[in-house]
C-alpha positions as CSV (number, residue, x, y, z in Angstrom):
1,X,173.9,-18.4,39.3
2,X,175.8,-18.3,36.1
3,X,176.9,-20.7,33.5
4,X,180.1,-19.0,32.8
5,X,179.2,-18.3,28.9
6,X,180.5,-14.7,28.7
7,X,177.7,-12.7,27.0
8,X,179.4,-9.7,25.8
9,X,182.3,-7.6,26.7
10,X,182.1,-4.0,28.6
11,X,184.2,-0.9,28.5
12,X,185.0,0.8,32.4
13,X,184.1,4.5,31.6
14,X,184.8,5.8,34.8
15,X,185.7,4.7,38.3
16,X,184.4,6.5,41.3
17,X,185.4,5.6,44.6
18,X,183.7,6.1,47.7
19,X,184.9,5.0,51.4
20,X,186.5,1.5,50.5
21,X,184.3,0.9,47.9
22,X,184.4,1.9,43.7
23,X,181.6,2.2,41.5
24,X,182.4,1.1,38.2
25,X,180.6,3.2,35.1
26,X,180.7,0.3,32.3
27,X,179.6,0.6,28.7
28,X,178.0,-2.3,26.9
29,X,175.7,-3.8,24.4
30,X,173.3,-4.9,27.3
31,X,173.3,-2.6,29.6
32,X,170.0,-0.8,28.2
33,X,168.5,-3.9,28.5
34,X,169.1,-4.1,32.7
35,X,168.0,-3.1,35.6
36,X,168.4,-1.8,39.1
37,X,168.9,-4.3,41.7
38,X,170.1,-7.2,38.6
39,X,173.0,-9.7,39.2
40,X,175.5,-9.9,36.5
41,X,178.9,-11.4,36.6
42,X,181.4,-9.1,35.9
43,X,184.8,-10.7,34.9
44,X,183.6,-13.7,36.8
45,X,182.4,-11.2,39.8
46,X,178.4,-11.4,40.7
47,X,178.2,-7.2,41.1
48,X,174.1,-5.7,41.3
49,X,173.2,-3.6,38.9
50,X,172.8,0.0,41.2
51,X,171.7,2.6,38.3
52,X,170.9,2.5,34.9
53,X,172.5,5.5,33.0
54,X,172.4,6.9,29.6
55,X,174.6,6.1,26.7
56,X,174.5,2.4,27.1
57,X,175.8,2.1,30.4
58,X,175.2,0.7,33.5
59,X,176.8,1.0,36.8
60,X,177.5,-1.3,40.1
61,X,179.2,-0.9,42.7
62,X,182.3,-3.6,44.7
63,X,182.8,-3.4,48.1
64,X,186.4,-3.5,49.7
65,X,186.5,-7.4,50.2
66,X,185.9,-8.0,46.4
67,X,188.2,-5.6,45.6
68,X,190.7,-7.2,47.3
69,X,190.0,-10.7,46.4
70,X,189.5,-10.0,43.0
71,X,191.2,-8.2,39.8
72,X,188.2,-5.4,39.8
73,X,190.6,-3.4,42.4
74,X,193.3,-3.0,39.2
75,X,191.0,-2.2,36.3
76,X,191.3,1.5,35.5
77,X,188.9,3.3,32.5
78,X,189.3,2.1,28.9
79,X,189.7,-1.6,30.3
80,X,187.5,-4.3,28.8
81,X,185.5,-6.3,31.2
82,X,183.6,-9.9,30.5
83,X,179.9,-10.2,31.1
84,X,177.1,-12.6,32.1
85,X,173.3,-11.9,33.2
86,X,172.3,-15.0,35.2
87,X,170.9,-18.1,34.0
88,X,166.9,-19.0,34.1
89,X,165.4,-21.9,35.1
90,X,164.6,-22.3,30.6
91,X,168.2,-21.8,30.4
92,X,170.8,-24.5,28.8
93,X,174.0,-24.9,31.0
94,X,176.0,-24.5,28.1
95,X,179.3,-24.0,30.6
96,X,179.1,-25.2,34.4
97,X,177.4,-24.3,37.9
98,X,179.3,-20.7,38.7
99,X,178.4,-18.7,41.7
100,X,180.4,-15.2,40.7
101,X,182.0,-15.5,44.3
102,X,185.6,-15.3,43.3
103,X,187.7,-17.8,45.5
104,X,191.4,-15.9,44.6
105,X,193.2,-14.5,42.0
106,X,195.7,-16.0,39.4
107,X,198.6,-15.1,37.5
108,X,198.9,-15.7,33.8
109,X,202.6,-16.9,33.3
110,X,202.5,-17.8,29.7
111,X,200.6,-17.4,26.5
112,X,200.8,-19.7,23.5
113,X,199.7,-19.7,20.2
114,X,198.7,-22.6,18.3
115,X,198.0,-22.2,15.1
116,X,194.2,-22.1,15.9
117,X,193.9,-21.8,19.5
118,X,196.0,-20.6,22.6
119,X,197.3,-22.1,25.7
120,X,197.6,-20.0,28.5
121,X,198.9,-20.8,31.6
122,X,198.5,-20.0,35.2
123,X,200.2,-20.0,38.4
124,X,198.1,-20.4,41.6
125,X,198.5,-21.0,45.2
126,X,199.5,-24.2,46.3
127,X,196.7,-24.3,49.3
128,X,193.8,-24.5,46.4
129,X,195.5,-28.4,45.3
130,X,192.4,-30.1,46.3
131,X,190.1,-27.9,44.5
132,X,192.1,-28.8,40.9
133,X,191.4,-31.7,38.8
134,X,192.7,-32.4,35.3
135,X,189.7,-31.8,32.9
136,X,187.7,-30.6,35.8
137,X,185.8,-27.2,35.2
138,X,187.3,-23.8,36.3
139,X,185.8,-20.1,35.8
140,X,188.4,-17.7,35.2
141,X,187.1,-13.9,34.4
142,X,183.8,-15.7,34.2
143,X,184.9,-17.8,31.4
144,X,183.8,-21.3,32.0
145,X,186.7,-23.6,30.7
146,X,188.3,-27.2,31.2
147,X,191.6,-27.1,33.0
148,X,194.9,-29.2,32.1
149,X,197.3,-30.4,34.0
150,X,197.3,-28.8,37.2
151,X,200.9,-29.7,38.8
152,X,203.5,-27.8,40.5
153,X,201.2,-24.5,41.0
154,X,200.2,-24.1,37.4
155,X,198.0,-25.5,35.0
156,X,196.9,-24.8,31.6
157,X,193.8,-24.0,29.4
158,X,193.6,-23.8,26.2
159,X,191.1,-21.3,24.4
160,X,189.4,-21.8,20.8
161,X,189.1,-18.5,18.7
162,X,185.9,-18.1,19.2
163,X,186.3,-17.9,23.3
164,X,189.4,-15.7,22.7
165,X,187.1,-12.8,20.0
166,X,184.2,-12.9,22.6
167,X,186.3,-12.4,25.6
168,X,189.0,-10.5,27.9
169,X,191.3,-13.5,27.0
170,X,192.5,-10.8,23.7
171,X,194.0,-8.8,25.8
172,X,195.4,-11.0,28.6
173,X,199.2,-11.1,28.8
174,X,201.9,-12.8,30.9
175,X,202.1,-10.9,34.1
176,X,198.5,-10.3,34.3
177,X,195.7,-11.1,37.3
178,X,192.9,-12.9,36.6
179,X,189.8,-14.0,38.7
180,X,189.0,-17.6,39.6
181,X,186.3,-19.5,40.8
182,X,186.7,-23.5,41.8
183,X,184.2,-25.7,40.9
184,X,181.5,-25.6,43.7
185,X,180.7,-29.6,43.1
186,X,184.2,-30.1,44.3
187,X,184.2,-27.4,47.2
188,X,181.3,-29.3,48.7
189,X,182.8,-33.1,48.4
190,X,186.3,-31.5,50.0
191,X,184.2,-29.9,52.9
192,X,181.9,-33.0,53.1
193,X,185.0,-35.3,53.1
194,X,187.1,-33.2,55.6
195,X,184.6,-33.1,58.3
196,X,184.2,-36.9,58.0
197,X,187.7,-37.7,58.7
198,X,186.9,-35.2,61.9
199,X,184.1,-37.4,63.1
């Protein structure tokens, strides 16, 4: 379980691939500091942590149904990558509930600065309506954040400085994929709710 507080951001070093799977070699401040068989969220993606290698690195390896369900199948070396160990039972929930199970993948259509912070906004299929709700939470490359507005397959965040220096959302651009997670809370009432209509 994460909280969707990006920790610190990786560097892909290499990319091996092996059947349908990829094993991604990724520098970062914390990677000394893990271990074999550890969760961490990888741009929003819970990935366990399958060798510890020299050089500040770590590696983990994505199977062909994250890869396909998530932006991890694009990334190529040299690209930066968020990251979150998972939370204790001591910990704060600074952000909100996130699994690392990536439910899809969105497109940014539009970045906006605002003297101070950014807007950026997404597209997203239509069949994930019941899973938005304006100022509801929403986990996009494990950044927990508050969405706006969802109407018309889009909706917006908007990202202080401080969330935009410690995170991927630097380098995201109109055009690009991102990974999101719904808010669990609300994927239980809508399953809870649709079987009672069954009943």
């Amino acid at each position: 379980m994460f909280s969707g507080i990006v920790e610190t951001i990786g560097t892909i070093k290499e990319i091996t691939s092996e059947g349908t799977n990829k094993t991604f070699y990724i520098e970062s401040p914390i990677s000394n500091e893990l271990y074999i068989d550890q969760s961490i969220s990888h741009n929003g993606v819970c990935l366990t942590v399958i060798e510890e290698t020299q050089n500040n690195q770590h590696a983990v390896t994505a199977v062909e149904e994250t890869l396909i369900k998530s932006n991890l199948g694009s990334l190529v070396n040299g690209d930066l990558i968020n990251l979150e160990r998972c939370i204790t039972m001591e910990s704060r929930l600074d952000g909100h509930m996130v699994q690392g199970h990536v439910d899809a993948t969105i497109i940014c259509k539009s970045v906006e600065e605002r003297d101070g912070s950014w807007n950026f906004t997404f597209i997203y299929d239509n069949k994930y309506d019941h899973l938005l709700v304006d100022k509801g939470s929403i986990c996009i490359n494990g950044v927990s954040l508050t969405l706006i507005n969802p109407v018309d397959n889009q909706f917006m965040v908007t990202i202080i400085p401080y969330t935009y220096e410690h995170t991927t959302f630097r380098t995201l651009k109109e055009g690009d994929t991102a990974n999101v997670e719904f808010d669990i809370i609300g994927k239980y009432v809508h399953r809870y709710l649709s079987k009672m209509k069954i009943s």
